[in-house]
C-alpha positions in Angstrom: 136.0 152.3 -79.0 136.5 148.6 -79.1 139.8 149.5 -80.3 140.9 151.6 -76.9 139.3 148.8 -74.6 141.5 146.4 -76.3 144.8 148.5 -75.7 143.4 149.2 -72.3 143.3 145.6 -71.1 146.9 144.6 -71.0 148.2 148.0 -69.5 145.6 147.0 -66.4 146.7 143.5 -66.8 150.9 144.8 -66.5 149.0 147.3 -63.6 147.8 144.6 -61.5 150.9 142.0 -62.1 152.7 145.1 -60.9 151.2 146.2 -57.9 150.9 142.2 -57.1 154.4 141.7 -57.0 155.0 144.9 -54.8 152.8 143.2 -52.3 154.7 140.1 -53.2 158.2 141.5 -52.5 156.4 143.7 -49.6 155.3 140.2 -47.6 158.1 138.2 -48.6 160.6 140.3 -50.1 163.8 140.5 -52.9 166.1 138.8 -50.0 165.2 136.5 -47.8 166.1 138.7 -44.8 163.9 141.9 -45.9 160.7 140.3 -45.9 157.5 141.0 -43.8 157.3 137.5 -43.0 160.9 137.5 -41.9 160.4 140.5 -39.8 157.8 139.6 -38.1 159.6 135.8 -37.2 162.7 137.4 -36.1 160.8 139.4 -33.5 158.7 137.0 -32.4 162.3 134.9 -31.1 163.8 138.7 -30.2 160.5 139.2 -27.9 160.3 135.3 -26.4 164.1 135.2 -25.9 164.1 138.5 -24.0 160.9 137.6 -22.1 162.8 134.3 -20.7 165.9 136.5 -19.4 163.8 139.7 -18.2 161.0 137.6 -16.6 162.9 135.9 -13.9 164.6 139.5 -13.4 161.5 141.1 -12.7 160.1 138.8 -10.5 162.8 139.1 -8.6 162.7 143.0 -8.2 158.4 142.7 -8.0 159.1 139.9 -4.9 161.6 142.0 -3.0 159.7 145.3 -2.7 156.3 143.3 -1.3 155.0 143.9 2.0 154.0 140.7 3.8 150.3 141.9 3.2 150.9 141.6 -0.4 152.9 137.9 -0.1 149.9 136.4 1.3 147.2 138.1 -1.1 147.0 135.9 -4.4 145.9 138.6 -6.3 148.9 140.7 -6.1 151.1 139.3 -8.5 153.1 141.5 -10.7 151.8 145.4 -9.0 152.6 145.7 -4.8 149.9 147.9 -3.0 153.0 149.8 -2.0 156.8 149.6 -2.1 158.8 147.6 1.3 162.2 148.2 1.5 162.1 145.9 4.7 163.8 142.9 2.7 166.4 144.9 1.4 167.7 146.1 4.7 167.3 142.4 6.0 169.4 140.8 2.6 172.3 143.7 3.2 172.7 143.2 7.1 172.8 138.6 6.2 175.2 139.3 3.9 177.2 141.6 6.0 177.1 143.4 2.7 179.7 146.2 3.2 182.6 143.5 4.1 181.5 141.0 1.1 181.0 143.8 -1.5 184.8 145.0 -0.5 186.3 141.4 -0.7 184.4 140.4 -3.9 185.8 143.4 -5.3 189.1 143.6 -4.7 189.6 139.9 -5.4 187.8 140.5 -9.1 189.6 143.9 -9.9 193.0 142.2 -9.2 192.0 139.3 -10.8 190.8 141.0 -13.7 194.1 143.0 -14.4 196.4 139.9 -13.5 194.5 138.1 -16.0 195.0 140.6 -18.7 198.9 140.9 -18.2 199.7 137.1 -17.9 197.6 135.8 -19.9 198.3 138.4 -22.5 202.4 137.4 -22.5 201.1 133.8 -22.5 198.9 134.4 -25.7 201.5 136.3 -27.5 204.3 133.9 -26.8 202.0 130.7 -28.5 200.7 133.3 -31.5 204.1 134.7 -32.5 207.1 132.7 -30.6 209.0 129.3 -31.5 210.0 127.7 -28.9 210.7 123.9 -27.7 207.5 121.9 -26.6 204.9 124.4 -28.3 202.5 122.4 -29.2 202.7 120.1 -26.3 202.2 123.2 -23.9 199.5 124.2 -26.3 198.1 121.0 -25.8 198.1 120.9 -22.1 196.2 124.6 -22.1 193.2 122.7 -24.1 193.2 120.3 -21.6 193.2 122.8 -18.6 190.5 124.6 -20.7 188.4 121.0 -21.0 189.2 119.8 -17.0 186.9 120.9 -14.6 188.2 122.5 -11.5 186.8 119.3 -8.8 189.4 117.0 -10.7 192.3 119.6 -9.9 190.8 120.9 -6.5 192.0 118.7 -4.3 196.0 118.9 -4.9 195.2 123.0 -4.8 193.8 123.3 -1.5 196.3 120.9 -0.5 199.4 123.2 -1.6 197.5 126.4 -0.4 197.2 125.4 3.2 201.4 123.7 2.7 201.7 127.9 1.8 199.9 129.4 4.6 196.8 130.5 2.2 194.3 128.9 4.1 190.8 130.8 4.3 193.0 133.4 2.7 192.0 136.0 -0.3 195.5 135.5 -2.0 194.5 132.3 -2.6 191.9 133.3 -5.0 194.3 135.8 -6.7 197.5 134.1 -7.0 196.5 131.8 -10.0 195.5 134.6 -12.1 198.8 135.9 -11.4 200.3 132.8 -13.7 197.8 133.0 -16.2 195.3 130.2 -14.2 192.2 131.0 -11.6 188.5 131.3 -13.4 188.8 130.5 -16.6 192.4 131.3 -17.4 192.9 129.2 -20.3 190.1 130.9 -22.5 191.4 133.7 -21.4 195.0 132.6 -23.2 193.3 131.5 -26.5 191.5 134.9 -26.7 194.7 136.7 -27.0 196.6 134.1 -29.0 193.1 134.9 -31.4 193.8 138.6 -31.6 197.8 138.5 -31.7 197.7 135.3 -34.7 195.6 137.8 -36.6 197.8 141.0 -36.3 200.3 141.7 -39.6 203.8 139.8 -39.5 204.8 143.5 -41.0 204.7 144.9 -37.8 206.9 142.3 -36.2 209.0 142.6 -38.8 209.8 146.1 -38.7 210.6 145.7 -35.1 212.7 143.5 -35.5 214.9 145.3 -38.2 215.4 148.2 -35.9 216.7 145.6 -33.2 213.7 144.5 -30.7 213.6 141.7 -28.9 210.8 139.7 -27.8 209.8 141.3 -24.7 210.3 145.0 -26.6 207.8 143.9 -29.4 205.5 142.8 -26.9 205.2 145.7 -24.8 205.7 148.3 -27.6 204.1 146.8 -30.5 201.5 144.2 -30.1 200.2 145.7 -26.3 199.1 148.4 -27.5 197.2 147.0 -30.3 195.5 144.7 -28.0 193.1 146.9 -26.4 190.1 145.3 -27.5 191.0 141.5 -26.7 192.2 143.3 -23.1 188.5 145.1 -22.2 186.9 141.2 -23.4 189.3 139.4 -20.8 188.9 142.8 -18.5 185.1 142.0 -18.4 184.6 138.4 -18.8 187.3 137.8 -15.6 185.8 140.6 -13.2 182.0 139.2 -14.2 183.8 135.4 -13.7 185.1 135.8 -10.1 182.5 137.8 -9.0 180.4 134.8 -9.3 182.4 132.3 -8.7 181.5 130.5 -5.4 183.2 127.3 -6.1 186.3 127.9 -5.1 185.8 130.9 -2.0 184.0 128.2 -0.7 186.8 125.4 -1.2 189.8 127.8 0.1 188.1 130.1 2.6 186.0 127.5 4.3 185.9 128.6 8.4 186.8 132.3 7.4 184.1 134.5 9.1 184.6 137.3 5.8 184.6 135.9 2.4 183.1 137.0 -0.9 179.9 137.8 -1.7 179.0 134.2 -3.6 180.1 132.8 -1.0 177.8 134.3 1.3 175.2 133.7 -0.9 175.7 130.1 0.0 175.8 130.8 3.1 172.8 132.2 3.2 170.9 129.5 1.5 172.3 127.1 3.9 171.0 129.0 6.5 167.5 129.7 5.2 166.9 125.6 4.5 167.7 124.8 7.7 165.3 127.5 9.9 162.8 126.1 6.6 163.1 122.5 7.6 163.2 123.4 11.2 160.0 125.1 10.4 161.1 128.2 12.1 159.3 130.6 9.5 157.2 129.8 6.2 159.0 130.2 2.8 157.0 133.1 1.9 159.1 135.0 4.6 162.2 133.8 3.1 161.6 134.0 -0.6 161.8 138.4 -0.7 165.1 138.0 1.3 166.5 136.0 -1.2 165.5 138.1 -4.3 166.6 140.9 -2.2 169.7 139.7 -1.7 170.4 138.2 -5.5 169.3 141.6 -6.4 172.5 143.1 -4.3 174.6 140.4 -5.9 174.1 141.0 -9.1 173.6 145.0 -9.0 177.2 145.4 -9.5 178.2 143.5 -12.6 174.8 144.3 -14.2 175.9 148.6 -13.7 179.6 147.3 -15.3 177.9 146.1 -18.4 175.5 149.2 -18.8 178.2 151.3 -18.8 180.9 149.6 -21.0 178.8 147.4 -23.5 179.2 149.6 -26.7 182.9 149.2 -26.1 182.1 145.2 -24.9 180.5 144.9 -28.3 182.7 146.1 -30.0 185.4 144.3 -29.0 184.4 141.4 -29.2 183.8 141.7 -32.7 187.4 142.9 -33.1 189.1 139.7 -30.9 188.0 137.0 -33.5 185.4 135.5 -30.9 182.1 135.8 -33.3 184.1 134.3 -36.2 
């Protein structure tokens, strides 16, 4: 009997060292990244991070919808007694919504596909071509990438209105035409990223079957580049849709411009009838989220519907490396 207890006492001993280090490996696990403790850190910074991004957003859509009833009770704060779509139409008819949702669009879509076709020759020809002064032109695009557009602002609106594109939509277009405008220089590296990474062996056999330049450009490495395209396709529509830096430098008297622009316009507007004391700010504050919400409805509808492929591409240009 003794006997069997004896054998008995290290098979419970191995028993519990056992089901110790399951819970062991269970709380903190084999890899670092498996671990209960891990999990439960890594959504606590998920949660808090999306909290600070979504909170201001619903705020914003909570403030918009509220009657003036519900603005001046303090104990509606996050639940209106009922929806008010009174702001709304107030926000679209400031905004002259119809005219600035046509500009703002037209001047991103173009700018968008200028962008992806200039820039695209421009990052091909630093990723795959010799040619005199490379690295001094490489250098300068660095340095236009750096430089903030106030130091280069002046001598722009200055040549603009020397070409007739005073308060003028082509002058928000025309640099992206050469590979400039919002952000152009990134735009240059990402595709000088994606074509530097490609296989020389496809050059190469384009090149043994007599293509030039331009011909493996447009037949070879175009074609390939889809996924750096749809990043610069995205990132310059999102760009100049919120720009209002520079509607506001070249458009300055026009009576349409883009809707950033007549976001500022707006604001302007709103401080002075709030220092003139014409209304209180709580009669203000649902236009404005009102009319942020409009703003922002469109880029925020482009990203829900392409962001697998966004994803995805971004992976494939280099840019998470």
């Amino acid at each position: 009997m003794k006997l069997q207890q004896a054998k008995l006492v290290p098979r419970r001993l191995a028993a519990r060292r056992e089901w110790l280090e399951r819970i062991k490996y269970w709380i903190v696990g084999q890899e670092a990244n498996r671990g209960l403790i891990f999990r439960i850190a890594l959504y606590v910074i998920l949660l808090s991070t999306a909290y600070i991004y979504i909170n201001p957003i619903l705020y914003m859509l909570v403030t918009m919808v509220k009657s003036e009833k519900d603005l001046l009770d303090p104990t509606v704060q996050w639940v209106p007694s009922h929806l008010y779509g009174g702001h709304l139409n107030a926000a679209y008819a400031s905004l002259k919504y119809g005219t600035s949702f046509a500009i703002s669009m037209g001047v991103a879509v173009v700018s968008a596909i200028f962008h992806c076709l200039s820039c695209a020759v421009a990052g091909f020809a630093f990723a795959r071509l010799q040619f005199p002064f490379k690295r001094t032109m490489f250098f300068m695009l660095l340095v236009a990438l750096i430089v903030p557009p106030q130091v280069t602002i002046l001598p722009m609106i200055i040549a603009y209105n020397q070409l007739g594109f005073h308060n003028s939509v082509i002058a928000l277009v025309v640099p992206s035409l050469f590979g400039f405008g919002v952000k152009g220089p990134l735009f240059v590296l990402i595709y000088r990223q994606f074509f530097a990474s490609q296989p020389k062996e496809l050059e190469e056999a384009a090149r043994m079957e007599g293509a030039g330049a331009w011909k493996i450009f447009i037949r070879v490495m175009l074609p390939v580049a889809k996924p750096a395209a749809l990043v610069v396709l995205l990132f310059s529509f999102v760009w100049t849709w919120n720009d209002s830096y520079l509607p506001n430098m070249f458009m300055t008297t026009a009576q349409n411009v883009p809707l950033a622009s007549q976001m500022s316009r707006l604001d302007q507007v709103i401080e002075t009838m709030l220092t003139t004391g014409q209304a209180p700010l709580y009669y203000f504050e649902p236009i404005k989220m009102a009319a942020s919400f409009l703003s922002i409805l469109p880029p925020l509808l482009l990203y829900f519907l392409a962001q697998r492929w966004f994803t995805e591409s971004v992976e494939r240009t280099g840019l998470v490396e």
